[in-house]
N, CA, C and O atoms as CSV, one atom per row, in Angstrom:
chain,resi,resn,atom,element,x,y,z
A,1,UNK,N,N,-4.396,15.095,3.808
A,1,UNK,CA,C,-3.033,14.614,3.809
A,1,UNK,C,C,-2.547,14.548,2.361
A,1,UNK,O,O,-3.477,14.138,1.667
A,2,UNK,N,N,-1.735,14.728,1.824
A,2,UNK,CA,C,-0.789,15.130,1.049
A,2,UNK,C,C,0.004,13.454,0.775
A,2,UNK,O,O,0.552,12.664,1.544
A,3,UNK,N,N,-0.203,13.443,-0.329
A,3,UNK,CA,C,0.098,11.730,-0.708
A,3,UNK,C,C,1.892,11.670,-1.340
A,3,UNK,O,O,1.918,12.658,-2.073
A,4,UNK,N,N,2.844,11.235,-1.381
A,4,UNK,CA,C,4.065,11.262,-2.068
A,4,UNK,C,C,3.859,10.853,-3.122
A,4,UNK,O,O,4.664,11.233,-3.973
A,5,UNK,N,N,2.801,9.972,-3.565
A,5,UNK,CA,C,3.038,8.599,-4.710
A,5,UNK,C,C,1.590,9.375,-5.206
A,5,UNK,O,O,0.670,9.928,-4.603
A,6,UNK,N,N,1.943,9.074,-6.803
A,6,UNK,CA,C,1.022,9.975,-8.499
A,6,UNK,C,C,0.354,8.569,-8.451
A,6,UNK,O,O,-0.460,8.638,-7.530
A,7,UNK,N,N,0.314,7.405,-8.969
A,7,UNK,CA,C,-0.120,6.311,-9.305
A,7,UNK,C,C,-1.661,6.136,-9.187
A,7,UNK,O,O,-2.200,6.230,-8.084
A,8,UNK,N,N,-2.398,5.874,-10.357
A,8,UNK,CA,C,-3.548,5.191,-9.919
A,8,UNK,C,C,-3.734,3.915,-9.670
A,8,UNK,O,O,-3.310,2.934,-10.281
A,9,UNK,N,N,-4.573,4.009,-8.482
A,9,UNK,CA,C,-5.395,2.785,-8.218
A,9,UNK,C,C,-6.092,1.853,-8.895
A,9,UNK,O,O,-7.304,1.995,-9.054
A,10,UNK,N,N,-5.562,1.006,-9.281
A,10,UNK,CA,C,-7.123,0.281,-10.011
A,10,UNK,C,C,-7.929,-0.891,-9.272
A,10,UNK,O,O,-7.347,-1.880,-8.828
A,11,UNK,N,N,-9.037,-0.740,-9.194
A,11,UNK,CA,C,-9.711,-1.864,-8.550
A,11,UNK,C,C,-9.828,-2.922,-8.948
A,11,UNK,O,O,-10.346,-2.941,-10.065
A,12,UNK,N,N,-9.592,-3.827,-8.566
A,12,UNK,CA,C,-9.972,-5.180,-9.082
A,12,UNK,C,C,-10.969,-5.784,-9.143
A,12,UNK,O,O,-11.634,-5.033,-8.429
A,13,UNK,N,N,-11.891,-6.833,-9.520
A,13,UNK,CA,C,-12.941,-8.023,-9.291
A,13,UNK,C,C,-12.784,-8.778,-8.300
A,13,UNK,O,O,-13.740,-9.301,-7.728
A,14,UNK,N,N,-11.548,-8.949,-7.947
A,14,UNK,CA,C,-11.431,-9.830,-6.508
A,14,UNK,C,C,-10.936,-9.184,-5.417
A,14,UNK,O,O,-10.336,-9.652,-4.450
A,15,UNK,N,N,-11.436,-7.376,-5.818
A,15,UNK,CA,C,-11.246,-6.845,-4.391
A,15,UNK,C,C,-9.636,-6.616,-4.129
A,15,UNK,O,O,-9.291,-6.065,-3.083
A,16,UNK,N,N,-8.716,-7.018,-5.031
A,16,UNK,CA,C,-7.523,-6.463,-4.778
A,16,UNK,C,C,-6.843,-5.164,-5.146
A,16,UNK,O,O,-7.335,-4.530,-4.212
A,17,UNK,N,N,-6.452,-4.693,-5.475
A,17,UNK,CA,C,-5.338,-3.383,-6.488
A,17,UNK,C,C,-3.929,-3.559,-7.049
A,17,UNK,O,O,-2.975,-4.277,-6.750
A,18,UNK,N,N,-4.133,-2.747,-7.859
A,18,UNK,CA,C,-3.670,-3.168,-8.926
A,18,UNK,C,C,-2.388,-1.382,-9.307
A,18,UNK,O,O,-3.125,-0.722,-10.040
A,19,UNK,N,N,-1.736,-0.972,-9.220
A,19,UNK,CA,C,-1.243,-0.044,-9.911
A,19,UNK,C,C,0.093,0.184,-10.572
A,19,UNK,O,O,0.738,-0.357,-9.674
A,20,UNK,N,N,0.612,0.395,-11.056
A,20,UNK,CA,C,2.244,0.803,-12.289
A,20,UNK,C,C,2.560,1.760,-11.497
A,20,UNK,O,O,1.846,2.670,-11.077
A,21,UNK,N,N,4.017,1.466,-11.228
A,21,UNK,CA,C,4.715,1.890,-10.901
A,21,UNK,C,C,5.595,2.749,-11.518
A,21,UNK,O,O,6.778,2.430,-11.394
A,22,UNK,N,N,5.307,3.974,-12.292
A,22,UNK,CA,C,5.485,4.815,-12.813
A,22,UNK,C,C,6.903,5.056,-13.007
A,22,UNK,O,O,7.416,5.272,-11.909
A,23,UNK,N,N,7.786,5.110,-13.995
A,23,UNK,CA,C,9.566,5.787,-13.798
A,23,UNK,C,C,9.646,7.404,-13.318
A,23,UNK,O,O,10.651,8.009,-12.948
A,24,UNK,N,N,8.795,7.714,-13.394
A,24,UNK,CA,C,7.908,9.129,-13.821
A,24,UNK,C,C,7.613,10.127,-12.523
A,24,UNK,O,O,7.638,11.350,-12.388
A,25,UNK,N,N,7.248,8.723,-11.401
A,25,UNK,CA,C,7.177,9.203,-10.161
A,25,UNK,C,C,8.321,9.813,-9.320
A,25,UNK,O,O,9.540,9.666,-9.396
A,26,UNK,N,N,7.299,10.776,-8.236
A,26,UNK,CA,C,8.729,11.766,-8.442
A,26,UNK,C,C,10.096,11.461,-7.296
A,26,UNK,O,O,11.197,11.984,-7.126
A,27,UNK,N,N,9.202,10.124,-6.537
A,27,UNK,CA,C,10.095,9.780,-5.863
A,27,UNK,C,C,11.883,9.314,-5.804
A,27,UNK,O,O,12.830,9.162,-5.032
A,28,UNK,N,N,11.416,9.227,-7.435
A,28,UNK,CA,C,12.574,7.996,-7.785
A,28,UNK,C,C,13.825,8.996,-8.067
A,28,UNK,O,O,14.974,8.584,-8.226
A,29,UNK,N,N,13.405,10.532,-8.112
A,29,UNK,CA,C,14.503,11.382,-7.889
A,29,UNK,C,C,15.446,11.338,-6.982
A,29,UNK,O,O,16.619,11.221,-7.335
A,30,UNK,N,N,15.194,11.398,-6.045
A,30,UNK,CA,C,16.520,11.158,-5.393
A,30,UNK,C,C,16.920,9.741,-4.541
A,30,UNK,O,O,17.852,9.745,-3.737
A,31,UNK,N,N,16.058,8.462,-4.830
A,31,UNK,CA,C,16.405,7.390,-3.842
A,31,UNK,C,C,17.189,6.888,-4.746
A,31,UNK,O,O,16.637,6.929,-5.846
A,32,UNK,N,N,18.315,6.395,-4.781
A,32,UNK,CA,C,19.607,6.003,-5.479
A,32,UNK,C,C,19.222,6.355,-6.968
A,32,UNK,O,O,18.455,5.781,-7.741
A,33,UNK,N,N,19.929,7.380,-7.110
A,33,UNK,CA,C,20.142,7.799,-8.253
A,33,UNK,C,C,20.995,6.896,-9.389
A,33,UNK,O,O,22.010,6.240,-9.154
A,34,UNK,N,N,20.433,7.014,-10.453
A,34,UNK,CA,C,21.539,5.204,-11.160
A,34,UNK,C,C,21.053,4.182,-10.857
A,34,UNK,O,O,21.631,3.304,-11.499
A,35,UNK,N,N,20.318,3.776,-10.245
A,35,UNK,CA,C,19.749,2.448,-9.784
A,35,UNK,C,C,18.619,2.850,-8.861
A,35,UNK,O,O,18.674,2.521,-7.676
A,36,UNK,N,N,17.349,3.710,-9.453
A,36,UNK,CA,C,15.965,3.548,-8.233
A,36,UNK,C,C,15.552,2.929,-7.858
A,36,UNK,O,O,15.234,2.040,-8.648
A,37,UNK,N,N,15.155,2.713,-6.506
A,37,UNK,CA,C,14.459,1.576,-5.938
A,37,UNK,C,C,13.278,2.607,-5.414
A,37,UNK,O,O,13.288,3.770,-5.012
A,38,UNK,N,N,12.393,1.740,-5.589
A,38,UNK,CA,C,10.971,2.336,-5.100
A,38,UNK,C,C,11.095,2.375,-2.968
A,38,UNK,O,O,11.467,1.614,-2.075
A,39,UNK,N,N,10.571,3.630,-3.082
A,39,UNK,CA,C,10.854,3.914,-1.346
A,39,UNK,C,C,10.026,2.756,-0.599
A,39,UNK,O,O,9.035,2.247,-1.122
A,40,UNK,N,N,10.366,2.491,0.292
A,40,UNK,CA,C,9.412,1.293,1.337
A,40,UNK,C,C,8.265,1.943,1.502
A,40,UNK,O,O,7.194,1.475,1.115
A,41,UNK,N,N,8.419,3.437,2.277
A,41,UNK,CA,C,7.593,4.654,2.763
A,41,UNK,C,C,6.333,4.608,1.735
A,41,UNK,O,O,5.193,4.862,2.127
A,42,UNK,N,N,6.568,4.335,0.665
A,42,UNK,CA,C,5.638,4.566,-0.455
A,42,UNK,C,C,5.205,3.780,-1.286
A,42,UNK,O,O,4.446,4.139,-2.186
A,43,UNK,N,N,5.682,2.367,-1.101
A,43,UNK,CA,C,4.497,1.204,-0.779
A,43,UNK,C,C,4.027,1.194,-0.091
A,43,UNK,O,O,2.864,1.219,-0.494
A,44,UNK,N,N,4.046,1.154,1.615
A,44,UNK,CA,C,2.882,1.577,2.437
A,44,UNK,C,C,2.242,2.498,2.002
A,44,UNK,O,O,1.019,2.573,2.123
A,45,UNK,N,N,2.947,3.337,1.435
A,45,UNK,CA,C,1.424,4.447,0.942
A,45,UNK,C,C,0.582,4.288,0.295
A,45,UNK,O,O,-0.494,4.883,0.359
A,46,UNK,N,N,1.036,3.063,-0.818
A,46,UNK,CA,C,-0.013,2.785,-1.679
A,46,UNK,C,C,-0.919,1.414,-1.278
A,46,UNK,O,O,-1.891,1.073,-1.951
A,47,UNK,N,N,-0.474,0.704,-0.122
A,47,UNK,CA,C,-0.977,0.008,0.763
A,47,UNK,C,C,-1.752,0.492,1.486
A,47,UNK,O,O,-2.684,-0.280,1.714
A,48,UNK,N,N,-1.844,1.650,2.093
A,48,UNK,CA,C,-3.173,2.494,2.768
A,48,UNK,C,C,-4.036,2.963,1.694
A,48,UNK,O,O,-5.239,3.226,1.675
A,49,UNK,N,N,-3.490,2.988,1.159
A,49,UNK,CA,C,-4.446,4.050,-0.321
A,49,UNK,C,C,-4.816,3.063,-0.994
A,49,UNK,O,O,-6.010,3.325,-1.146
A,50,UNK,N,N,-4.564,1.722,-1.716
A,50,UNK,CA,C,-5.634,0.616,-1.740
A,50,UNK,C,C,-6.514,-0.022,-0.388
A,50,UNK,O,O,-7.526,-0.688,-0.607
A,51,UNK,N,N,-6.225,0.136,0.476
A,51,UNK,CA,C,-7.182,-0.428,1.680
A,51,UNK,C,C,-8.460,0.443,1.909
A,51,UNK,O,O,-9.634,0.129,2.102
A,52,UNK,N,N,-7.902,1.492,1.829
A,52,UNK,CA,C,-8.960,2.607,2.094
A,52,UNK,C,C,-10.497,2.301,1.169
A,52,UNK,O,O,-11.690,2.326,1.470
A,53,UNK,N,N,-9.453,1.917,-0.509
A,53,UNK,CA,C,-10.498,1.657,-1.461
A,53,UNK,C,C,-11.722,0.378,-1.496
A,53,UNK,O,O,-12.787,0.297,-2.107
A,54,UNK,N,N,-10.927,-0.677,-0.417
A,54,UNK,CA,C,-11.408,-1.949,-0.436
A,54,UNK,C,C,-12.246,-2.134,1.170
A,54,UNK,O,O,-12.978,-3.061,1.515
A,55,UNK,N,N,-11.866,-0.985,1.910
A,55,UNK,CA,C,-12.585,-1.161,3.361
A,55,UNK,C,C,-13.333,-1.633,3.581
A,55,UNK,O,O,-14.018,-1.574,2.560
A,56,UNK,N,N,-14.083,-2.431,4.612
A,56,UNK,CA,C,-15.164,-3.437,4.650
A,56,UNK,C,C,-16.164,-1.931,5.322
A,56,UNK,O,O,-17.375,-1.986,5.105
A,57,UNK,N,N,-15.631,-0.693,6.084
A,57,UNK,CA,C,-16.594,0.187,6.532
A,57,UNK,C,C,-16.224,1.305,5.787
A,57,UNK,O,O,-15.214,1.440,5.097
A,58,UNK,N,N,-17.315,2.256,6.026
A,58,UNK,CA,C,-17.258,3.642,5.910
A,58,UNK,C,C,-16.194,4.546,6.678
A,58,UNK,O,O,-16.021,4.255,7.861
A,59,UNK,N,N,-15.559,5.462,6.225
A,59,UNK,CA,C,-15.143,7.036,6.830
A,59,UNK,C,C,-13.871,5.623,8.223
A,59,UNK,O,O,-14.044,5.399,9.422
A,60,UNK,N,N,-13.019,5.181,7.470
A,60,UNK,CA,C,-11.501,4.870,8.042
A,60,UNK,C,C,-10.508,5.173,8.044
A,60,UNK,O,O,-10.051,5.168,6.900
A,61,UNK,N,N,-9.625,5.562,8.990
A,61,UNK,CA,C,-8.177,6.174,8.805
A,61,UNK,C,C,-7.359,5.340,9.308
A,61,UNK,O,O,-7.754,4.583,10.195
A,62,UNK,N,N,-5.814,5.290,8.771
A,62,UNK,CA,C,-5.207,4.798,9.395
A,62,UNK,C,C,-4.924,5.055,10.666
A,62,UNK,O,O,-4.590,6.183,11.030
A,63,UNK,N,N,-5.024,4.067,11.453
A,63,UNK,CA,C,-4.236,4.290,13.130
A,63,UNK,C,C,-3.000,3.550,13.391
A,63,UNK,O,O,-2.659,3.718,14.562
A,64,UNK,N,N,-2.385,2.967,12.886
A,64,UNK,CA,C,-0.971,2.568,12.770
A,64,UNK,C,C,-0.464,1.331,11.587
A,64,UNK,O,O,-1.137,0.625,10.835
A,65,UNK,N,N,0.704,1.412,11.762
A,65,UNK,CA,C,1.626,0.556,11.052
A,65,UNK,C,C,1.970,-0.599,11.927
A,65,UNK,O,O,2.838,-0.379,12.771
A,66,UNK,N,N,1.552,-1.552,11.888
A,66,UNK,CA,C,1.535,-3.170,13.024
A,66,UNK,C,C,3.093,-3.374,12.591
A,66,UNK,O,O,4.110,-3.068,13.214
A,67,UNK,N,N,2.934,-4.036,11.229
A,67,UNK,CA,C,4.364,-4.554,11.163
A,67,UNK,C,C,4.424,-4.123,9.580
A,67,UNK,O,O,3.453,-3.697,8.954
A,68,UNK,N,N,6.028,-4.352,8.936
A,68,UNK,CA,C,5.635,-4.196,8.246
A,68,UNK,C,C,7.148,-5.298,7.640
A,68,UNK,O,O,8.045,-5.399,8.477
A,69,UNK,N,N,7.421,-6.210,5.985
A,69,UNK,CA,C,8.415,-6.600,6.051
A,69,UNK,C,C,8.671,-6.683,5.031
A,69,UNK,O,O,8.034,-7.570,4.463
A,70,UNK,N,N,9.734,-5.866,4.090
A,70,UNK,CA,C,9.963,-6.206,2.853
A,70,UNK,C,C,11.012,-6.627,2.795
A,70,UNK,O,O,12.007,-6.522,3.512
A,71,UNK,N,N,10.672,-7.413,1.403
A,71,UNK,CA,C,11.236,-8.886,0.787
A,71,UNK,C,C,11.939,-8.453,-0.361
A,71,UNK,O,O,13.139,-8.310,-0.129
A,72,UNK,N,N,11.582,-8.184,-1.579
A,72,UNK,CA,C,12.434,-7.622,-2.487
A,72,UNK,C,C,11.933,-6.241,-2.848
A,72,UNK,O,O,10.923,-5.745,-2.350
A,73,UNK,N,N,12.745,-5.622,-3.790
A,73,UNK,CA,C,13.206,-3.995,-3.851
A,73,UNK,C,C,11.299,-3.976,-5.505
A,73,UNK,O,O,10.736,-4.630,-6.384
A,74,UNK,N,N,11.296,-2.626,-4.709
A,74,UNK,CA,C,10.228,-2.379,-6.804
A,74,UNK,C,C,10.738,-1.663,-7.437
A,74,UNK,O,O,11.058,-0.614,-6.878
A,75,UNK,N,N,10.964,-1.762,-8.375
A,75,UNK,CA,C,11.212,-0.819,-9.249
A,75,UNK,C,C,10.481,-0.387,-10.446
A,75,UNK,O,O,9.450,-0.850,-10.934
A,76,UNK,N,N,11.426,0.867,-10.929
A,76,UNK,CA,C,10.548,1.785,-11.688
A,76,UNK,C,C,9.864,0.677,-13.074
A,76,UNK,O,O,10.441,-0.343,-13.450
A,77,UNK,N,N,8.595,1.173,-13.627
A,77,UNK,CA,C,7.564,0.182,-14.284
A,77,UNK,C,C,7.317,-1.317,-14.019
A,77,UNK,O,O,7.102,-2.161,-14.889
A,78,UNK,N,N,7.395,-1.571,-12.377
A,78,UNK,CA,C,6.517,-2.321,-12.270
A,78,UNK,C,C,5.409,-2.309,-11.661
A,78,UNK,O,O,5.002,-1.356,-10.996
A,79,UNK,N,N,4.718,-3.552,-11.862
A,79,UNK,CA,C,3.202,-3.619,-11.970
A,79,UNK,C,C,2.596,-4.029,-10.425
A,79,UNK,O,O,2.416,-5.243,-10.322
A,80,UNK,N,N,2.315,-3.393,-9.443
A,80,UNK,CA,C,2.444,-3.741,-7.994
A,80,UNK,C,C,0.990,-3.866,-7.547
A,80,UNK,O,O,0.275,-2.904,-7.265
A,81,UNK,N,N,0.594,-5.258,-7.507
A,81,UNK,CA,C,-0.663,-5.900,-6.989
A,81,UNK,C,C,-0.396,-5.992,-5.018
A,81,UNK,O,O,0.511,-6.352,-4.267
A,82,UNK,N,N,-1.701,-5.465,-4.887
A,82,UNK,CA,C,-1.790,-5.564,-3.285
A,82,UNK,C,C,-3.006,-6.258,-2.959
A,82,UNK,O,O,-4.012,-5.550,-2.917
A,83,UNK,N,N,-3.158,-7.643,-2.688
A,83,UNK,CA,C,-4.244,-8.213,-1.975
A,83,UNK,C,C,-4.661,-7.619,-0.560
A,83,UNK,O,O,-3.954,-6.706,-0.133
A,84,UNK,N,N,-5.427,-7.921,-0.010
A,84,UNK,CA,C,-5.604,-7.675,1.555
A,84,UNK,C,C,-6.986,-8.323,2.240
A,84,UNK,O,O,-8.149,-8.122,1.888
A,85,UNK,N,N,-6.641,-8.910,3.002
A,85,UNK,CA,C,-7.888,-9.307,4.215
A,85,UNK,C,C,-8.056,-8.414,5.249
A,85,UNK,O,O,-7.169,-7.919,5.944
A,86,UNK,N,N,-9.620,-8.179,5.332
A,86,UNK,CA,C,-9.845,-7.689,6.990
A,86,UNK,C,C,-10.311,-7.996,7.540
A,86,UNK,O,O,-11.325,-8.572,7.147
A,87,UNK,N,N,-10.036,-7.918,8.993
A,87,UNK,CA,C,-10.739,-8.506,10.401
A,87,UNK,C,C,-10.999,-7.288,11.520
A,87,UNK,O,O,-10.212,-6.450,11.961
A,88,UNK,N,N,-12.157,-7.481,11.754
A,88,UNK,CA,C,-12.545,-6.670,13.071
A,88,UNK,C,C,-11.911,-6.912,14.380
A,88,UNK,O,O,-12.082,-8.006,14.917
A,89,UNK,N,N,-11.315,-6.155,14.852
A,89,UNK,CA,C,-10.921,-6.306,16.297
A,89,UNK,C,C,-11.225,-5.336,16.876
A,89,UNK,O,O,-10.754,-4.228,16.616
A,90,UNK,N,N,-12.284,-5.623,17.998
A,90,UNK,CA,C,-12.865,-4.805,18.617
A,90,UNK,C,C,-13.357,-3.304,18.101
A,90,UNK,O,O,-14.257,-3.301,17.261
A,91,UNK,N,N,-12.959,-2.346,18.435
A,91,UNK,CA,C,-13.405,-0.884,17.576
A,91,UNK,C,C,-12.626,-0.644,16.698
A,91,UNK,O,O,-12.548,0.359,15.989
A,92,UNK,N,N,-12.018,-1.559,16.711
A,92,UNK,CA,C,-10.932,-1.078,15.504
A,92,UNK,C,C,-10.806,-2.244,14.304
A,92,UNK,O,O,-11.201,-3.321,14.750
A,93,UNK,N,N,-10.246,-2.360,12.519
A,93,UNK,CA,C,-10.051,-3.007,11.615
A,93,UNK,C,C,-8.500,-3.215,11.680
A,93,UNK,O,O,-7.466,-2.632,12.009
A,94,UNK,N,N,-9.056,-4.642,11.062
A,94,UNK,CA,C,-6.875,-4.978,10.943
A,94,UNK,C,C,-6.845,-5.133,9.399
A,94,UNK,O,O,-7.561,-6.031,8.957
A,95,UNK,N,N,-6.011,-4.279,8.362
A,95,UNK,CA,C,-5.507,-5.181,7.259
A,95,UNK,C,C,-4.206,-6.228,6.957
A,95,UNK,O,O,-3.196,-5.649,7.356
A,96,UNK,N,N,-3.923,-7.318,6.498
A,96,UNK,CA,C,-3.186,-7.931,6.419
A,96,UNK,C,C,-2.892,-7.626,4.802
A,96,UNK,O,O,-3.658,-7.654,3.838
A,97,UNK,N,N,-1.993,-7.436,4.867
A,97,UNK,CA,C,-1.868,-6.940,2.584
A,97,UNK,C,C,-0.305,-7.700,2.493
A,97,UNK,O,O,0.667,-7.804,3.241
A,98,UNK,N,N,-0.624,-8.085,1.337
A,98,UNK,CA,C,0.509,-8.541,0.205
A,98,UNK,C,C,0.590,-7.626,-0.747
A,98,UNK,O,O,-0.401,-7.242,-1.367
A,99,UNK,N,N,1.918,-7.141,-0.974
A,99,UNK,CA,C,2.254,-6.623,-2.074
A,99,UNK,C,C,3.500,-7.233,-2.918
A,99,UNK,O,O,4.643,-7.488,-2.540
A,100,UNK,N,N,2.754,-7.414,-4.477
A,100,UNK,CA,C,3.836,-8.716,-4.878
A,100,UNK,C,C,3.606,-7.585,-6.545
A,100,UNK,O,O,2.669,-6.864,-6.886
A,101,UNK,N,N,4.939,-7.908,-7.226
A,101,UNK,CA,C,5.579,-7.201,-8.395
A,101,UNK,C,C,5.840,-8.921,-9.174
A,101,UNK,O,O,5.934,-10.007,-8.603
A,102,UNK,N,N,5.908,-8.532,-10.924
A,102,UNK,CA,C,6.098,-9.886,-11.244
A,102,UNK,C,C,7.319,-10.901,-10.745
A,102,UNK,O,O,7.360,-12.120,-10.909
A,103,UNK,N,N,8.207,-10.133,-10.152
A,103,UNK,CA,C,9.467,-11.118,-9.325
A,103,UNK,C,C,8.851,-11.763,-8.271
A,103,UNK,O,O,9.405,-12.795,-7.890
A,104,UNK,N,N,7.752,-11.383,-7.654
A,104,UNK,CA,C,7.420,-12.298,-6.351
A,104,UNK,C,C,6.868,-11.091,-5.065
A,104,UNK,O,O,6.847,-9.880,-5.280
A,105,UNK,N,N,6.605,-11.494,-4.231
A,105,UNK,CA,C,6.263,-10.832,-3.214
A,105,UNK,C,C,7.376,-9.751,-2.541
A,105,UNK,O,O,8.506,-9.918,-2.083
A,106,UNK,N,N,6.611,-8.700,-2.682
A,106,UNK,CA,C,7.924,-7.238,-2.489
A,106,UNK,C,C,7.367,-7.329,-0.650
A,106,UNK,O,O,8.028,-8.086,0.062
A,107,UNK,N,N,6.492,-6.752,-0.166
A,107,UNK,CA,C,6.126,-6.804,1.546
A,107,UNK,C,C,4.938,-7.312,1.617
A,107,UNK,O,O,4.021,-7.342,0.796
A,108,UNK,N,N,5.063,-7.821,2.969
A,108,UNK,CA,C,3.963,-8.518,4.103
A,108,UNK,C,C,3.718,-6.800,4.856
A,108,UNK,O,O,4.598,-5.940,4.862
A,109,UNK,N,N,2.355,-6.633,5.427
A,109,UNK,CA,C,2.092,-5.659,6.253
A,109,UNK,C,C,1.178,-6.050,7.079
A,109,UNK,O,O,0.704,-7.184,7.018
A,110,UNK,N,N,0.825,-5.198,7.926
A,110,UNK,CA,C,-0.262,-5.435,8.858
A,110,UNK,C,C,-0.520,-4.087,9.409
A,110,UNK,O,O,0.194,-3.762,10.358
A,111,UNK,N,N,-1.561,-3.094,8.924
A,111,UNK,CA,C,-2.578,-1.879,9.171
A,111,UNK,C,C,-3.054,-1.734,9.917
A,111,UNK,O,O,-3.489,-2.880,10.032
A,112,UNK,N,N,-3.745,-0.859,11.293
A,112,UNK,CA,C,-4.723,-0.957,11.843
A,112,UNK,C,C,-5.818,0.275,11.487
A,112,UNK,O,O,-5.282,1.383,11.467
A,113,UNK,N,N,-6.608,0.269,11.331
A,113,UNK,CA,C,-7.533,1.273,11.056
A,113,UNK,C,C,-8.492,1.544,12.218
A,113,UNK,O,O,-8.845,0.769,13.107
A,114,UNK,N,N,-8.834,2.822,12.009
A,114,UNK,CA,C,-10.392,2.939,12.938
A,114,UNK,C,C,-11.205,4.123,12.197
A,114,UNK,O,O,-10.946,4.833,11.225
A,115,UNK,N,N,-12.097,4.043,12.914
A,115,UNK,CA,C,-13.032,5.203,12.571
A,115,UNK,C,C,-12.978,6.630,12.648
A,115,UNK,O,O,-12.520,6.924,13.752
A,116,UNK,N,N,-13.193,7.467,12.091
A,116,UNK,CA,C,-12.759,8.554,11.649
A,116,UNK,C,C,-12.514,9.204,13.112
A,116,UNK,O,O,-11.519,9.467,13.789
A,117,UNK,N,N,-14.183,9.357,13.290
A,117,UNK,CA,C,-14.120,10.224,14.805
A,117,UNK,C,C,-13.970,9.301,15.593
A,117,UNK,O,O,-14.750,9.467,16.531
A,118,UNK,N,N,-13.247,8.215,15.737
A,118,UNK,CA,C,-13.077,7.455,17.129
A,118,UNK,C,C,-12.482,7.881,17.750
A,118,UNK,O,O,-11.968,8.716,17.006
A,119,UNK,N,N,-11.732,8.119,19.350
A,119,UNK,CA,C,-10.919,8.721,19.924
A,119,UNK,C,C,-9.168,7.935,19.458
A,119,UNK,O,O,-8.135,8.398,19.941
C-alpha cells in the first residue's frame, strides 16, 4: 500500500510516536491553499502507521476505522504525538490513539486490527 504522508516515525520510550509535520509534505498542496490544514485522511494515516510500530502482535493490518473525532485542525510544522492503548477482542486488536499537537488534542480514534491471514 502506497502511503500519502513522507514523515518519519519516531518511537518513543513510552511506546508512543512522535513525528513533524512537515510544510514540505505533499499533501498540503492542494488542501486550502493560503491556509493548509493537515488532511484528517492523513492523520489516520499516521495513526495506523504508528500503531503498526507499537503492536502488541506480529504481521497486523488494519481492518477498520471504529470511530474517529477530530478536535482541532494540524498544521504545517507541527509536532504530532500519538499515544495508543491496546486491547484484545476476541481474534481481533482494538487501538484507542490520541493524537495531540502543542495546541492540545487534534483526534480521538478507535482502530481495529487483525491478523494478516485472518479471514
Amino acid at each position: 500500500m502506497t502511503s500519502p504522508v513522507r514523515g518519519e516515525i519516531e518511537l518513543r520510550p513510552d511506546r508512543s510516536v512522535r513525528v513533524h509535520i512537515s510544510p514540505d509534505e505533499p499533501v498540503f498542496a492542494g488542501h486550502y491553499p493560503g491556509r493548509p490544514v493537515f488532511p484528517g485522511m492523513c492523520l489516520v494515516e499516521y495513526v495506523r502507521l504508528g500503531a503498526l510500530r507499537t503492536a502488541p502482535a506480529p504481521d497486523l493490518e488494519l481492518a477498520g476505522l471504529e470511530s474517529v473525532r477530530f478536535r482541532s485542525p494540524v498544521l504545517p510544522g507541527d509536532d504530532l504525538t500519538i499515544t495508543m492503548d491496546w486491547n484484545r477482542e476476541g481474534q481481533s486488536w482494538c487501538c484507542t490513539a490520541r493524537a495531540s499537537t502543542g495546541r492540545g488534542v487534534a483526534a480521538n480514534l478507535r482502530l481495529r486490527f487483525r491478523h494478516v491471514d485472518a479471514p
